[in-house]
MARTORNU-294567 format. One record per residue (C-alpha): x, y, z; residue in three letters; residue number from 1. Coordinates in nm, 3 decimals. Layout:
BEGIN
+---------+---------+---------+---------+-----+
:    east :   north :      up : residuo : num :
+---------+---------+---------+---------+-----+
:       X :       Y :       Z :     ALA : NUM :
...
+---------+---------+---------+---------+-----+
//
This chain:
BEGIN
+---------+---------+---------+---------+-----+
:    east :   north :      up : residuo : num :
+---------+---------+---------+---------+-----+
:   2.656 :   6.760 :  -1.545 :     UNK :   1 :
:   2.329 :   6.820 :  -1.329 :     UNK :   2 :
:   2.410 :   6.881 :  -0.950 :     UNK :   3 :
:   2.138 :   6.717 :  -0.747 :     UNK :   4 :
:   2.022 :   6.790 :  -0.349 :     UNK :   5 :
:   1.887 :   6.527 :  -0.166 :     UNK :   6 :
:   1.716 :   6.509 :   0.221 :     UNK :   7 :
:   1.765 :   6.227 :   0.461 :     UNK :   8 :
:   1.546 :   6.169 :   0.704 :     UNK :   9 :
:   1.511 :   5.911 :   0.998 :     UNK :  10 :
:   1.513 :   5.920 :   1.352 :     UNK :  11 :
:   1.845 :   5.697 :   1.380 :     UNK :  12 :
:   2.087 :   6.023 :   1.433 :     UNK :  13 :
:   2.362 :   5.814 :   1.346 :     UNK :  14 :
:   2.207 :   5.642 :   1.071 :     UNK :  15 :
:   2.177 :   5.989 :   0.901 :     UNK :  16 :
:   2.529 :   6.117 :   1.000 :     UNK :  17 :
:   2.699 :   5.809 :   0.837 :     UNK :  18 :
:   2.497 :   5.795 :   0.545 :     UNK :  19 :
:   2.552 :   6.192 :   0.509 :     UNK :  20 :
:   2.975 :   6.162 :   0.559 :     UNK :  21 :
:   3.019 :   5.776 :   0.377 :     UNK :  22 :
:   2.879 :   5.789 :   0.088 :     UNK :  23 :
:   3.052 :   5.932 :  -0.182 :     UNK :  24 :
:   2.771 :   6.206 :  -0.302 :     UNK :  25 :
:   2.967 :   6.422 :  -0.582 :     UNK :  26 :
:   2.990 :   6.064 :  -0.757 :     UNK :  27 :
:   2.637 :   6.074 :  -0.803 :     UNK :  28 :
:   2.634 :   6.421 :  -0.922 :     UNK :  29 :
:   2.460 :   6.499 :  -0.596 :     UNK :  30 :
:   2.568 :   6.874 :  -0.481 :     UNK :  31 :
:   2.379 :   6.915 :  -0.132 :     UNK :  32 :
:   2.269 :   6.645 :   0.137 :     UNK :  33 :
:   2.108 :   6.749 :   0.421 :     UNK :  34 :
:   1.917 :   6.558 :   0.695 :     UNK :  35 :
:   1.648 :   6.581 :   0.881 :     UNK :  36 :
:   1.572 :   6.327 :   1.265 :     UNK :  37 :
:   1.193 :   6.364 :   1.230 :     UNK :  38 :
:   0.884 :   6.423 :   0.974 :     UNK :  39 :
:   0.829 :   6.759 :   1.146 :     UNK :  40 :
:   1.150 :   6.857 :   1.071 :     UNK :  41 :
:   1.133 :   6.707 :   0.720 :     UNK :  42 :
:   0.778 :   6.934 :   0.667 :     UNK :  43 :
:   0.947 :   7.234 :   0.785 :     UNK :  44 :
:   1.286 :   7.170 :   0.555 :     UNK :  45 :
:   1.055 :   7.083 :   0.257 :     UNK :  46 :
:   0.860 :   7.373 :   0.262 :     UNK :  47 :
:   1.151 :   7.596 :   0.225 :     UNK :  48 :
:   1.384 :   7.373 :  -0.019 :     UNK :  49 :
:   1.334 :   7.178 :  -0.271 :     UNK :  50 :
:   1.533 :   6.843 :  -0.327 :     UNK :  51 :
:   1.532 :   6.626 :  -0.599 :     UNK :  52 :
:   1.604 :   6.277 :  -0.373 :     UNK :  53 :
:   1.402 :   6.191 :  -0.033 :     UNK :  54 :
:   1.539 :   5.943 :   0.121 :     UNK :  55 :
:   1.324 :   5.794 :   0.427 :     UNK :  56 :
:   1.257 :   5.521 :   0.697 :     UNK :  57 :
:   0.923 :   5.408 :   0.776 :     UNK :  58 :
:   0.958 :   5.345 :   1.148 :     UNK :  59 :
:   0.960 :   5.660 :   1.322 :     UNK :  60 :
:   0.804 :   5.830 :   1.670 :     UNK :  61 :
:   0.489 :   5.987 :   1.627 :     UNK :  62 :
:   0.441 :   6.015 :   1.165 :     UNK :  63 :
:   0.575 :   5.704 :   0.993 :     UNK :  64 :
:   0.800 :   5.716 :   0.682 :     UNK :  65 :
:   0.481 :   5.627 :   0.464 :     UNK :  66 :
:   0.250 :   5.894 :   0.616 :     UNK :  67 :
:   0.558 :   6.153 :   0.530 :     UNK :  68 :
:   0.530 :   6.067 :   0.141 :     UNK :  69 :
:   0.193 :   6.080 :   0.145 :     UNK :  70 :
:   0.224 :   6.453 :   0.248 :     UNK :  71 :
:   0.452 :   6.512 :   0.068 :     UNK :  72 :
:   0.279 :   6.392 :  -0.257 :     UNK :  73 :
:   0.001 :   6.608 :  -0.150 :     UNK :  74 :
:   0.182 :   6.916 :  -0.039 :     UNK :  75 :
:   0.509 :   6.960 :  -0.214 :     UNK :  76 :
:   0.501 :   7.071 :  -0.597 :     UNK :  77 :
:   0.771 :   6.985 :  -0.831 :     UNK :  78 :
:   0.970 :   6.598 :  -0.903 :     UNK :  79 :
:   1.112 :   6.443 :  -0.616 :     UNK :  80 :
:   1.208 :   6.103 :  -0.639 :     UNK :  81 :
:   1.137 :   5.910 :  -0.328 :     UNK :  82 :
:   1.363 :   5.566 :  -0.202 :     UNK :  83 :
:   1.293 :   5.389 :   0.125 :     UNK :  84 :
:   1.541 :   5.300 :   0.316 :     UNK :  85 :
:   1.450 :   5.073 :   0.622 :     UNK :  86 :
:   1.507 :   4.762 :   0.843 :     UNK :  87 :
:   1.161 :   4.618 :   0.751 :     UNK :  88 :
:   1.211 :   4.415 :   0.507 :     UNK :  89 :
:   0.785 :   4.348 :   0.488 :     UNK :  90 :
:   0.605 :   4.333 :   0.160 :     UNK :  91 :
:   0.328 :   4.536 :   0.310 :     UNK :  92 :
:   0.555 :   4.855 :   0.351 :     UNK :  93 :
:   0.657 :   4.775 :  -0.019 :     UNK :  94 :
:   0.329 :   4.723 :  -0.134 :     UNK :  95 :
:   0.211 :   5.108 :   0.052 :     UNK :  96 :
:   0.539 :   5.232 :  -0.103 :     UNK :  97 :
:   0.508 :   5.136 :  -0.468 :     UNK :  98 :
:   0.140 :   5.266 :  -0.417 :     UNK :  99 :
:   0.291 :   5.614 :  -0.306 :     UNK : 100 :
:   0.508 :   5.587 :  -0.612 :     UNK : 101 :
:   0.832 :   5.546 :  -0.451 :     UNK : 102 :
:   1.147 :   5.469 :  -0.670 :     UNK : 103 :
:   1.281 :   5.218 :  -0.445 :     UNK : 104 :
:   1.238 :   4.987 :  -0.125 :     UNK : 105 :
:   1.643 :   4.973 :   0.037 :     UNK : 106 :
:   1.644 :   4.749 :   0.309 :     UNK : 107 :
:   1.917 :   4.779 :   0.601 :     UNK : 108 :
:   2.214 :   4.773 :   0.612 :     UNK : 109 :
:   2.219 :   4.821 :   0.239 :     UNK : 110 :
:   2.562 :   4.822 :   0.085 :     UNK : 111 :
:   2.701 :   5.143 :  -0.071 :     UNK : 112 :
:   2.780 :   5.063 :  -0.377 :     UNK : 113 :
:   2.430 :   4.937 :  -0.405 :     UNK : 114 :
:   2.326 :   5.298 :  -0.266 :     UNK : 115 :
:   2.513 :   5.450 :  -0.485 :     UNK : 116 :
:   2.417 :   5.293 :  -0.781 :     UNK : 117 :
:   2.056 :   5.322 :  -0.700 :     UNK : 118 :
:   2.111 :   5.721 :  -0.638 :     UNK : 119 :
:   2.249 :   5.757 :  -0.984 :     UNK : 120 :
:   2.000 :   5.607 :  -1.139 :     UNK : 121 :
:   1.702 :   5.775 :  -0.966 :     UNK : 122 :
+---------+---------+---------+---------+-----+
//
């Protein structure tokens, strides 16, 4: 079986931190989760790591969620898949994400069998 890494990244501390120690991450053959409170400290982790799932809000201080995958599209070599996981449930965000090629638009709270099922398949 593959082992997997993936990066979490949103400004919600806690949001991270429960998503990092409740969801059930060797089920989805996913070896190393690490996150990340800002798109400067995404950059940074991203240019030394790769991961193969980014998982990221759009509303954040200062870079958005959407300006983030656009860098990374533009910056980072290799395949990450990309989900959005937000509170904005707004078809324009979906719309700017599908045009960034994201996998999938997760709206909060999502539940984690939903999650979980949506990590194994990406």
């Amino acid at each position: 079986m593959n082992t997997y890494s993936v990066l979490i990244l949103d400004d919600e501390e806690f949001s991270v931190d429960v998503l990092m120690e409740d969801i059930h991450w060797e089920k989805c053959g996913i070896s190393q989760v690490h996150g990340v409170y800002s798109v400067r400290q995404a950059k940074e982790f991203l240019k030394k790591n790769a991961v193969n799932i980014l998982i990221c809000d759009i509303e954040m201080p200062g870079e958005n969620g959407l300006d983030f995958l656009k860098w990374v599209k533009e910056n980072i070599s290799g395949s990450t898949v990309s989900l959005l996981l937000t509170c904005h449930d707004d078809f324009n965000y979906a719309k700017a994400g599908i045009q960034l090629g994201v996998y999938d638009y997760l709206v909060k709270p999502i539940a984690y069998p939903e999650l979980t099922q949506v990590l194994k398949n990406a």
